[in-house]
Legacy VTK file of the C-alpha trace (Angstrom):
# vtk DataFile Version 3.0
C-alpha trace
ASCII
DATASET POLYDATA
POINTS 67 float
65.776 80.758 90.442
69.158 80.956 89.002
71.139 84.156 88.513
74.002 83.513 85.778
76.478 86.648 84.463
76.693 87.120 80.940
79.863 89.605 80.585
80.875 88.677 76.890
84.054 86.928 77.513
83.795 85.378 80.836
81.369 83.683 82.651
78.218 81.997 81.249
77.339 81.275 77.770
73.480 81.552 76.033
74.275 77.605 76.153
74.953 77.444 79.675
71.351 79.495 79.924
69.607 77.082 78.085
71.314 73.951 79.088
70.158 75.109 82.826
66.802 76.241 82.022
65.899 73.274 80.400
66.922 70.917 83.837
63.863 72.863 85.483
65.767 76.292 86.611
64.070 79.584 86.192
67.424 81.699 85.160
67.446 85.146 85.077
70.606 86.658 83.097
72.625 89.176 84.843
74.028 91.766 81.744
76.639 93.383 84.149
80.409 92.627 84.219
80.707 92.067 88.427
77.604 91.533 89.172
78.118 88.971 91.612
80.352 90.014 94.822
84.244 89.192 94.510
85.953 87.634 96.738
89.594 87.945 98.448
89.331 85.871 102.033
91.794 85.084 104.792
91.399 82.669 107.274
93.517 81.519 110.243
93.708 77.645 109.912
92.163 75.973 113.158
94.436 73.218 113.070
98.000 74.439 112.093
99.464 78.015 113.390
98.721 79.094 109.939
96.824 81.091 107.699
94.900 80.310 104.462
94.254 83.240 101.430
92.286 82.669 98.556
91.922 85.481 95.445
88.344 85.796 93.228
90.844 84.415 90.035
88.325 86.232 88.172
89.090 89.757 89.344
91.854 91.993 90.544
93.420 91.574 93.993
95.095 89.715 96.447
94.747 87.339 99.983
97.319 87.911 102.117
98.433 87.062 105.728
98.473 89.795 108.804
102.058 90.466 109.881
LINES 1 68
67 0 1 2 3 4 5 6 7 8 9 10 11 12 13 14 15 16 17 18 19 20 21 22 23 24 25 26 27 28 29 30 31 32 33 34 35 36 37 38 39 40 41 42 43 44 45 46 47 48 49 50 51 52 53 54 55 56 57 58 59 60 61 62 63 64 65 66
C-alpha cells in the first residue's frame, strides 16, 4: 500500500490519491499534519574531511556540523 498525507495546504492532493490509486496502489490517506517522521541529518562525507546537513524543507529546524 501507499500512505499519502493530506494536511490541507501541503502535501498530497485528492488528485494525487486518485491519480495513484488508479496505477494499481492501494492508498490509505493519512489526515494528520506530520504524520510522516521529519528529518534533519548530518553526515561526515567519506571522501572529503567534510560534513554534509540536510533540513526536512517541510518543517522547522536545522542540520548542522559538530564543532
Amino acid at each position: 500500500g501507499l500512505d499519502i498525507e493530506f494536511t490541507g495546504s501541503d502535501g498530497f492532493t485528492l488528485a494525487d490519491s486518485i491519480y495513484f490509486s488508479s496505477m494499481g496502489h492501494e492508498v490509505r490517506v493519512m489526515r494528520q499534519q506530520g504524520r510522516f517522521g521529519r528529518i534533519h541529518a548530518v553526515m561526515k562525507d567519506s571522501v572529503g574531511s567534510g560534513w554534509i546537513g540536510v533540513a526536512d524543507p517541510d518543517w522547522e529546524g536545522s542540520a548542522a556540523a559538530p564543532k
